[in-house]
C-alpha positions in Angstrom: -4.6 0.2 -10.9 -4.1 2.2 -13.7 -5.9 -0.4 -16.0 -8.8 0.3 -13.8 -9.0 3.9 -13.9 -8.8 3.9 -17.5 -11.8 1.7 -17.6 -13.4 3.9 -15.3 -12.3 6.9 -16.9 -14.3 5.6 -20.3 -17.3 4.8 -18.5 -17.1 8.3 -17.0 -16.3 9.5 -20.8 -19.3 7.6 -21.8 -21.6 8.9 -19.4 -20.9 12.7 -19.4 -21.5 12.2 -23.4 -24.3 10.7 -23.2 -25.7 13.2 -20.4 -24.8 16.3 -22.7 -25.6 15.0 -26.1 -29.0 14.1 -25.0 -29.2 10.2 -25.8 -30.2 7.2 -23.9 -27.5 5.2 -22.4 -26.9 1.9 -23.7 -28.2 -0.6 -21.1 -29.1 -4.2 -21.1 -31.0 -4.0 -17.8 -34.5 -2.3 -19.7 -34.8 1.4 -19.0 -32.8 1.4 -15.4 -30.1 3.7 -16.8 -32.3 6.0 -18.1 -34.1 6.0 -15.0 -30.9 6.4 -13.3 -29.3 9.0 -15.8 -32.5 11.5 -15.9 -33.1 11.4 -11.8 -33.2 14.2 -9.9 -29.5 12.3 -8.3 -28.0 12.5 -11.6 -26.5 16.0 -10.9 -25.3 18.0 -7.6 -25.5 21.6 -7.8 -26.4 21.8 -11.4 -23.2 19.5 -12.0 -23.9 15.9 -13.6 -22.6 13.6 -11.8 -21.0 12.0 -14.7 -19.3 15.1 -15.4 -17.9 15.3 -11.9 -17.1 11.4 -12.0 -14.7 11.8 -15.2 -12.8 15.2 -13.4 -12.4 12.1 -10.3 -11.0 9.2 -12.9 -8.7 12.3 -14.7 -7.4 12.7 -10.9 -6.5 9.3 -10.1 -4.6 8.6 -13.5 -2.5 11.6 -12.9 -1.7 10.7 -9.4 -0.8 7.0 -10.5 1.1 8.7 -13.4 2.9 10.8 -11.0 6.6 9.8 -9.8 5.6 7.4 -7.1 6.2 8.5 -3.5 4.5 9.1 -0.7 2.8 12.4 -1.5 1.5 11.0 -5.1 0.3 7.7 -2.8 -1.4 9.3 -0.3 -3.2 11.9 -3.1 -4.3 8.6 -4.8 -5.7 7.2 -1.7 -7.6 10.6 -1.0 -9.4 10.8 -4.8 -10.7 7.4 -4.5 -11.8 7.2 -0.7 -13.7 10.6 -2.1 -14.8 8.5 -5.4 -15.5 5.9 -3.1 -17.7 7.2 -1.0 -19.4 9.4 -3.4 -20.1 6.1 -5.7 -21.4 4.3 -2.1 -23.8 7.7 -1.9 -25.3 7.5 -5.4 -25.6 3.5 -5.4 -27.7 3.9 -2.1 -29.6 6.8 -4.2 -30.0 4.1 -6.9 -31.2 1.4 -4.4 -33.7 2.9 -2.1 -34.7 6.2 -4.0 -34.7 6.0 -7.6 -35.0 1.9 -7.7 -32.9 0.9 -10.1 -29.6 0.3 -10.9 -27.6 1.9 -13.2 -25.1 -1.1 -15.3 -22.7 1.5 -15.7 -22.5 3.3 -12.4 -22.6 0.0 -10.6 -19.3 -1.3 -12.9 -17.9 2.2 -11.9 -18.6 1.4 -8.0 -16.8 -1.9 -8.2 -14.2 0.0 -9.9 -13.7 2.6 -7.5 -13.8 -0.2 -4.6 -11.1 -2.3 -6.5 -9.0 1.2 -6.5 -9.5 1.9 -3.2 -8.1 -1.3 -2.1 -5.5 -1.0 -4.2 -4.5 2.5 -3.2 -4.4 1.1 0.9 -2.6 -1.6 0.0 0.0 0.0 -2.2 0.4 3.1 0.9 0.9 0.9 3.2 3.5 -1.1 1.3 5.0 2.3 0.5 6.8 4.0 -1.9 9.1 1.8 -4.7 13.0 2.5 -3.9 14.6 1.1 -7.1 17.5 -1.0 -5.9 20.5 0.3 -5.7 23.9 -0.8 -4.9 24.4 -1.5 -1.4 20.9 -0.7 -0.4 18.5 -3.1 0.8 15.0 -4.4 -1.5 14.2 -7.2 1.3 11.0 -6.1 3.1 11.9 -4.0 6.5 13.9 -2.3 3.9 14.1 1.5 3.3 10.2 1.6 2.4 8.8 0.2 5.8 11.1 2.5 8.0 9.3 5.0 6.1 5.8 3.7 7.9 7.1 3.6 11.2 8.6 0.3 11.2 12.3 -0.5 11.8 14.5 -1.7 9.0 15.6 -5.8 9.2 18.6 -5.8 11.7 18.2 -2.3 13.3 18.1 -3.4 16.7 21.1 -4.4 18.1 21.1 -6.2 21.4 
């Protein structure tokens, strides 16, 4: 995951500099980017989008840098359900009111869904408990009782 957020994190780079230096994106798809990039979508509130994209991918690498635990798992799920949904937003915008797509918007949209997934997934498993002696690593260890689910051999008949 936090392969994938730097990736995204350099497209988001890429995009606010090329929104505030004024140049035309690099893009192998003809003039879609550009079409894309100088829209009247490209910024909310005054704010590029770009802009507000990197401030998301700056998020989710300090939440996956963050000592892992619940809390830092359930703040990662929550910036990219947000980036998520805010990339599902602007792709529609890109599809059925600017018409065009955007190479690196849609690259970070499969980014953000690949993060999302990962960030269910990896909440669900719960938090890492490093092994320690005489505490249990098997599954229906420590880290599910934490989810609601009893530990392997709680129930006693």
């Amino acid at each position: 995951m936090l392969v994938l957020s730097v990736v995204g994190l350099g497209i988001a780079i890429y995009l606010t500099y090329v929104h505030y230096s004024g140049i035309q994106p690099v893009c192998t798809a003809g003039n879609s980017c550009i079409k894309v990039q100088t829209s009247q979508w490209s910024k909310l509130v005054g704010i590029p989008v770009a802009l507000i994209g990197l401030i998301g991918y700056v998020g989710i690498v300090a939440s996956l840098l963050a000592p892992d635990g619940e809390e830092t798992q359930l703040a990662t799920l929550g910036l990219t359900l947000v980036g998520f949904g805010f990339s599902a937003y602007l792709t529609y915008r890109e599809l059925f009111s600017i018409h065009a797509i955007c190479e690196w918007c849609a690259s970070s949209a499969v980014i953000l869904t690949l993060l999302l997934i990962g960030a269910v997934t990896r909440y669900l498993l719960g938090p890492s408990i490093p092994a320690t002696p005489g505490s249990s690593a098997a599954p229906g260890g420590a880290a599910s009782a934490r989810r609601g689910s009893a530990p392997v051999g709680a129930h006693k008949r």
